[in-house]
C-alpha positions as CSV (number, residue, x, y, z in Angstrom):
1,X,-5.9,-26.9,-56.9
2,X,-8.8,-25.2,-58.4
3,X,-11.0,-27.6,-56.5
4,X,-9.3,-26.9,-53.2
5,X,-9.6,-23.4,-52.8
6,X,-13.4,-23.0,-52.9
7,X,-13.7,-25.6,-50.2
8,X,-10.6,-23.7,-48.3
9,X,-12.7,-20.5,-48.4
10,X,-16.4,-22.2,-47.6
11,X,-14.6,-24.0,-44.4
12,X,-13.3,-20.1,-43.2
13,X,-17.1,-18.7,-43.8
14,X,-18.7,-21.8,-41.7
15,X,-16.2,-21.7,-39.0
16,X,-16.3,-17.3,-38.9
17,X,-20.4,-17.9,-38.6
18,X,-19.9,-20.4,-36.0
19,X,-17.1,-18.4,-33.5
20,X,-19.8,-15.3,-34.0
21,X,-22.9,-17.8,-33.0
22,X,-20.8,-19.1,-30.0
23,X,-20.1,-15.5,-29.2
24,X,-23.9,-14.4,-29.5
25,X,-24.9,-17.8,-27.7
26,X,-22.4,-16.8,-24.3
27,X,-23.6,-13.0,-24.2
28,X,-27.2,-13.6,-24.2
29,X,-29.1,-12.9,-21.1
30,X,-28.9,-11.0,-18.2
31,X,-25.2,-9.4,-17.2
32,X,-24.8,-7.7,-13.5
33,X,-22.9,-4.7,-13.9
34,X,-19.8,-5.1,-11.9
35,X,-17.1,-2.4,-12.7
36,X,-17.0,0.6,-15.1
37,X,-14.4,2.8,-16.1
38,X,-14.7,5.7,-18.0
39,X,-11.8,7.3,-20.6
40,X,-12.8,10.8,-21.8
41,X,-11.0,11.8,-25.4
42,X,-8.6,13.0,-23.5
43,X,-7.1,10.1,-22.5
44,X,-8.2,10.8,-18.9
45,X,-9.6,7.5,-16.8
46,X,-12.2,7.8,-14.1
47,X,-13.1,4.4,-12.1
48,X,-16.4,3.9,-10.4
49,X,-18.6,1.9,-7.8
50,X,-21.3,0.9,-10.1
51,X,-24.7,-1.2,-10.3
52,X,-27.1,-2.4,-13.1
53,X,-27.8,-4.9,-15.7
54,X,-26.7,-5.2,-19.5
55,X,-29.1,-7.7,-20.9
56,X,-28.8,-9.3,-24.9
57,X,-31.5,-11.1,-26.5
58,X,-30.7,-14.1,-27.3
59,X,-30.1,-14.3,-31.0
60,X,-32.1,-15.6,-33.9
61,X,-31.6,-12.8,-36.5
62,X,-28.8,-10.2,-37.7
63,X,-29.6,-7.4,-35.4
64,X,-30.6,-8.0,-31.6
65,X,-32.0,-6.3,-28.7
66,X,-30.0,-4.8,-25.9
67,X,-30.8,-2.6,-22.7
68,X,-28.6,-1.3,-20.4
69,X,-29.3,0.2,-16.9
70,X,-26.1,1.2,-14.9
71,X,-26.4,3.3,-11.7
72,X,-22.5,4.8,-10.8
73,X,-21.6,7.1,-7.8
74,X,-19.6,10.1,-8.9
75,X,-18.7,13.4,-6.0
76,X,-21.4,12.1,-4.1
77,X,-24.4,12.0,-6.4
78,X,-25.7,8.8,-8.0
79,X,-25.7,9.1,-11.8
80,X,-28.1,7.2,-13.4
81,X,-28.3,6.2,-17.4
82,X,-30.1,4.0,-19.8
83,X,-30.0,3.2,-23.2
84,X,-31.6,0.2,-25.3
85,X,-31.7,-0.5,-29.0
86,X,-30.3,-3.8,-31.3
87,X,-26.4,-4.9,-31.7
88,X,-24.9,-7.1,-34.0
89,X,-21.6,-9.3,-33.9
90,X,-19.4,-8.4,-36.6
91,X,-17.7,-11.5,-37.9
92,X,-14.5,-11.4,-36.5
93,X,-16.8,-12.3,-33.7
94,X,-14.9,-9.9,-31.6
95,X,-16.7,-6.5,-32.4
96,X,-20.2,-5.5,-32.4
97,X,-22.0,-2.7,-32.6
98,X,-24.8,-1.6,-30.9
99,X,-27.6,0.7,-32.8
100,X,-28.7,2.8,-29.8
101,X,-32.4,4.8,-29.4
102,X,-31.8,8.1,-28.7
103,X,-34.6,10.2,-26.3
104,X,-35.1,12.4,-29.5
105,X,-36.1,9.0,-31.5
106,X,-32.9,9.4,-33.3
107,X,-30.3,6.2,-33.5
108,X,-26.3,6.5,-33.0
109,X,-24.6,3.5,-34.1
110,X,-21.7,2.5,-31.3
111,X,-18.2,0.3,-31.6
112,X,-18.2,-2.3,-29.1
113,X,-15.4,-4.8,-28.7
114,X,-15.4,-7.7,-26.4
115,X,-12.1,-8.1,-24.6
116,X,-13.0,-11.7,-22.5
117,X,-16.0,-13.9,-22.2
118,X,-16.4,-16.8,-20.7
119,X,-20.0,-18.9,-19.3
120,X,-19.9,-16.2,-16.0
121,X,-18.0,-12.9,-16.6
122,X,-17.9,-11.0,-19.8
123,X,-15.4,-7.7,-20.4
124,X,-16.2,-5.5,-22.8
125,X,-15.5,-1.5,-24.6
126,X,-17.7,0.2,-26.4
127,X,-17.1,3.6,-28.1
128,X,-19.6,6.7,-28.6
129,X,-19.2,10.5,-28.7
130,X,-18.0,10.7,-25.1
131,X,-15.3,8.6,-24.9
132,X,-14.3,4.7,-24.2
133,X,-16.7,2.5,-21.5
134,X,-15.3,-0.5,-19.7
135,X,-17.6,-2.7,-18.3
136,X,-17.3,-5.8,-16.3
137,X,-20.5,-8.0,-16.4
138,X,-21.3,-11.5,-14.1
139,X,-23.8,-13.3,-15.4
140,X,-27.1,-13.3,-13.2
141,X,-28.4,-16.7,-12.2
């Protein structure tokens, strides 16, 4: 028994490592921006007719780059926002987070969660000070 439950415990590490490098392998490249919702703190949902690319390195280390473009029409006016820094796959290959470069060369560090992924669309939340962003992404050919 004492012999078992090392290799019980090496065989859950190798499999966890291998989900998150699946995971990292299917988000990599260039993501269309297809849908976004917004939920303030307050609960409050706001859908809108939005453009742009998410983009992930493909990844060979811990900590990847990301950018994100997204163009969304709100009362009229086009609202236009960017951000880019590294994200990393937790390993419940589920969660990441991604490390964000602030205009004031400061860094917040946001929760992201991926809700579905497949070879062509990807869902995903992420979390920072404002509230919850959906996204849905098509991968670009």
């Amino acid at each position: 028994m004492n012999k078992i439950f090392p290799l019980i415990i090496l065989f859950i590490v190798v499999a966890s490592c291998n989900k998150v490098k699946r995971i990292e392998n299917k988000m990599s490249g260039d993501w269309n921006i297809v849908a976004y919702t917004f939920q303030n703190v307050n609960g409050l949902s706001y859908k809108y007719t939005a453009s742009g690319i998410f983009s992930f390195e493909n990844c060979e280390s811990e900590f990847c780059n990301y950018d994100l473009k997204i163009e969304y029409y709100l009362n009229g006016s086009t609202i236009q926002k960017e951000s880019a820094g590294s994200y990393t796959m937790l390993s419940d290959a589920e969660h990441f987070e991604l490390k964000r470069m602030n205009t004031d060369e400061s860094t917040s560090l946001i929760s992201g969660r991926i809700l579905h992924i497949n070879k062509s669309q990807l869902e995903t939340e992420f979390k920072d000070e404002s509230g919850i962003h959906f996204l849905v992404l098509e991968k670009r050919n």
